[in-house]
C-alpha angles and dihedrals in degrees: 000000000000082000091056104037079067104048082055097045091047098054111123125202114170095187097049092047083041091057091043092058096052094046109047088032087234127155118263085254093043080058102040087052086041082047090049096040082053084057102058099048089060085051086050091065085051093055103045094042118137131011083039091058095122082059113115106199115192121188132241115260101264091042091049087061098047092048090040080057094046092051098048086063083071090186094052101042085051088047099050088036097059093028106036119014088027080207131086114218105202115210109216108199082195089075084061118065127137129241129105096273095040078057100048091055103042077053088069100044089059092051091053089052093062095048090055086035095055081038100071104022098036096210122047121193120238092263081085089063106131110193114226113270109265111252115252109245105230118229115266123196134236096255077222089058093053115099122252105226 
């Protein structure tokens, strides 16, 4: 598996780490760590395969991006999910919908990622930050609409 984790970290795509530079206005090394981070959550899905299959994994905010960057090169991200990876992680935009308690959960996916995630690989870089979810304002009524007893 050591073998393998390697093959994955060393994969190289100059377009892809091209695109997320430009994007996400990082530094060539800020890419190149995002890229790697990237990297490693794919290899994520590798280690924690059956009998984990019911485990959703959602990424951390920068690496979604990244990923979300990677996937949309279809050829490449074929190429890099039979060759590399051997291994296609699939991205389910069901598992994203918005609304206070889909957030909520997707929140603690991600959490659980990261657990898995600081598991397997001990440090993370700060690229799996996730920011704290933002408080629901609750409804507040017009003092003119409330009821006078």
């Amino acid at each position: 598996m050591a073998a393998r984790f390697q093959t994955v970290m060393d994969y190289k795509d100059e377009q892809i780490l091209a695109r997320i530079r430009h994007e996400l206005r990082l530094s060539h090394s800020q890419a190149q760590a995002l890229f790697q981070d990237m990297l490693r959550f794919l290899f994520l899905h590798v280690l924690e395969r059956p009998p984990h299959d019911h485990v959703h994994f959602s990424p951390p905010p920068k690496i979604d991006r990244a990923w979300h960057m990677f996937i949309l090169d279809t050829r490449a991200y074929e190429y890099f999910s039979i060759n590399v990876l051997e291994w296609t992680v699939h991205h389910d935009p069901r598992l994203a919908r918005k609304g206070s308690q889909e957030e909520q959960r997707m929140h603690a996916h991600t959490l659980y990622t990261i657990k898995r995630a600081t598991h397997h690989y001990r440090t993370l870089s700060k690229n799996w930050h996730v920011p704290p979810l933002k408080k629901q304002k609750k409804a507040t009524r017009d003092p003119e609409e409330v009821p006078v007893c």
